[in-house]
C-alpha positions, 0 to 999 in steps of 0.5 A, spaced: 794 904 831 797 902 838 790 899 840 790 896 833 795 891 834 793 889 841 788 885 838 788 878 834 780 876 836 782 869 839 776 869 844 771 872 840 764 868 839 762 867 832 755 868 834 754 861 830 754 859 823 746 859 819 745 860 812 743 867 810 738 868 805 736 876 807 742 878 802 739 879 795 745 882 792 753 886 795 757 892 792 765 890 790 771 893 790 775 892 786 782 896 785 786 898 779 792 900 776 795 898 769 790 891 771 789 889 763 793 882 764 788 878 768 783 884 769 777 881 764 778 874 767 777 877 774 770 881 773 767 875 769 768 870 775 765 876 780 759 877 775 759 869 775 760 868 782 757 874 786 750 877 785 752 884 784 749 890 786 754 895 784 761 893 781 765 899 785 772 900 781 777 905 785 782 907 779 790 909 780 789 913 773 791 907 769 794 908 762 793 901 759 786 897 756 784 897 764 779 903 763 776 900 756 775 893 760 771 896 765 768 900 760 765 894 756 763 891 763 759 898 765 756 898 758 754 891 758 751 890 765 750 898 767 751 897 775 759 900 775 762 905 779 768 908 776 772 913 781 778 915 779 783 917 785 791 917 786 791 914 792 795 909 795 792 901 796 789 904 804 786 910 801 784 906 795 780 902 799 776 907 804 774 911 797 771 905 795 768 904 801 765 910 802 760 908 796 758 902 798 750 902 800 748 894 801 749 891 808 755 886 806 761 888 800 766 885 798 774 886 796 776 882 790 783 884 788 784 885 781 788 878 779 783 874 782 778 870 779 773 866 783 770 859 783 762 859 780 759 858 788 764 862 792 759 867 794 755 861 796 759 858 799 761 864 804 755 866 806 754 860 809 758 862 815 756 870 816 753 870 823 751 875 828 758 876 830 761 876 824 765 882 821 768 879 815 769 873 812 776 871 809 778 866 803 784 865 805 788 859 801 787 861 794 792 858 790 797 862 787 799 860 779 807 862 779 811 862 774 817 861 777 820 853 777 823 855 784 817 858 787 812 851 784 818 847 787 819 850 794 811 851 795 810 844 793 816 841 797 813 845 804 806 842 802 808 836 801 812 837 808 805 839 812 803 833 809 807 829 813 807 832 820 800 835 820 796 831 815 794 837 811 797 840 805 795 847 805 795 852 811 789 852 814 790 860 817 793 865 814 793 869 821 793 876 818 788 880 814 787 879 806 783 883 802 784 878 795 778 875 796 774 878 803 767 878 805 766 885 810 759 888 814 760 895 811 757 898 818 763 896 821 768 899 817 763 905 813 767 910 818 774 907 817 780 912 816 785 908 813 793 912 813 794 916 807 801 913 807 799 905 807 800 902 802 801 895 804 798 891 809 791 895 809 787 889 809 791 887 817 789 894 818 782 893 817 782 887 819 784 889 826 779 895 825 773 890 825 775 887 831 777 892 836 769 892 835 769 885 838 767 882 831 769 876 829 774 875 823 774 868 819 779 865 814 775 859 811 781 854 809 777 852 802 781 854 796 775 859 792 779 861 786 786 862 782 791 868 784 794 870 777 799 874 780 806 875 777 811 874 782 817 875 778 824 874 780 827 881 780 820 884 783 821 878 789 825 881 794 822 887 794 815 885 795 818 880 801 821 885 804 814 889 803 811 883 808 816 884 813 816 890 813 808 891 815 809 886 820 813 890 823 808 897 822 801 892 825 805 888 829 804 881 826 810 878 828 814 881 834 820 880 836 820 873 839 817 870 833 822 873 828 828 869 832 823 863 831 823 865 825 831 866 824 833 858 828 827 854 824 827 857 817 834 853 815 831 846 818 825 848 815 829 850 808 833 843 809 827 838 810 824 842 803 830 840 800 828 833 802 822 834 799 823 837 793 831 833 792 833 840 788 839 843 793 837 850 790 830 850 793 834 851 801 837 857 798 830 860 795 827 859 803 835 862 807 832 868 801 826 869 803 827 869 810 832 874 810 828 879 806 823 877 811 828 880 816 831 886 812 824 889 811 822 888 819 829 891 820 828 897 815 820 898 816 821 906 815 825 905 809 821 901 805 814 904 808 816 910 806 815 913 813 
């Protein structure tokens, strides 16, 4: 892991940008647990949008409507792989992984439904160089006012000093929507133990092997998650926490963080005019901290 989190890819040549006609069809993995909700929504907009070779589902042994979805899926297309494992989030991944046989795959997380020509669109930049290929700005539906008001003000905000809305890289992996070289990762060992920040792990994975990792800065699809208010804290927490274990944010940008959060917070304030959005981003700031500072708690290690 050491070796791992040396490594963030800045000098890495793309190997140039070409139209790649040579990918007919790719597998995709898809991970499951109770996924019911948004779960048919999201394998229509990958038989919409990916040729797919194989649809490989790694299952947490659900008990709702998850297995019957999938199973009118396999009836009706007859490619699906169905693996049922109680593995956490990493492991999930490489199980999958290791039923992949097409020279590029896909990860699609399970509360994502992609735009008709998201594969078109990303197959423009695979290159020689490139190991993996990340969409990252996919717009999140929050059901929360606070939430909407707070992401609305911090656009509004880049906006005006940057001249863009939307953030342009998210500097971390991302497994919700991602394009990967299976030769790269076909031999990967993920922790038994990981169970969020899997997709950092192999995106630092693929570029200890001096490939390149994109993030396109195009919105691909919707992000149906829901982040409810009681589940808020823990899952922030959760951030901090794998920032802390694959070495995403160091100690210097957590005090950074902590001197620009309340300026941040009080120009959003301006941006939204509702006080309570100051409180909503001190929060998120301190549940950042709280999980760096009790990583091993959170993580369970």
């Amino acid at each position: 892991m050491e070796e791992l989190s040396k490594l963030d890819g800045s000098s890495l040549d793309h190997g140039g940008v070409f139209m790649n006609k040579t990918i007919d069809s790719l597998d995709v993995i898809v991970l499951t647990k109770n996924s019911e909700k948004h779960l048919r929504e999201c394998l229509e907009s990958i038989y919409t949008a990916i040729p797919v070779h194989h649809l490989i589902i790694v299952d947490a042994f659900s008990t709702d409507k998850t297995i019957e979805i999938v199973e009118n899926f396999r009836r009706k297309y007859g490619n699906v792989i169905m693996i049922q494992d109680k593995a956490l989030r990493g492991k999930a991944r490489e199980i999958g992984i290791r039923h992949v046989d097409t020279e590029w795959f896909s990860f699609v997380d399970s509360d994502i439904v992609l735009i008709s020509k998201w594969f078109n669109e990303v197959r423009k930049h695979m290159g020689p160089k490139i190991g993996a290929i990340q969409t990252a700005n996919i717009k999140t539906l929050y059901p929360s006012k606070e939430f909407s008001e707070y992401d609305n003000a911090t656009k509004k905000l880049r906006k005006h000093f940057y001249g863009k809305e939307e953030r342009v890289m998210m500097n971390r992996g991302c497994g919700a929507a991602t394009l990967v070289r299976t030769e790269l990762v076909e031999s990967i060992q993920i922790p038994n133990w990981l169970n969020y920040g899997e997709d950092e792990y192999i995106r630092k994975y693929i570029l200890q092997q001096n490939y390149n990792y994109l993030e396109l800065p195009i919105n691909v699809g919707k992000h149906l998650k829901d982040y409810r208010r009681e589940n808020w804290n823990k899952n922030i927490r959760i951030d901090g926490a794998t920032d802390r274990l694959l070495d995403r944010r160091p100690v210097k940008n957590l005090l950074v963080l902590l001197l620009k959060q309340p300026l941040k917070s009080f120009l959003v304030v301006f941006a939204s005019r509702n006080p309570k959005t100051f409180l909503f981003g001190m929060r998120w700031c301190f549940s950042i901290v709280y999980g760096w500072l009790n990583w091993k708690e959170i993580l369970g290690r």
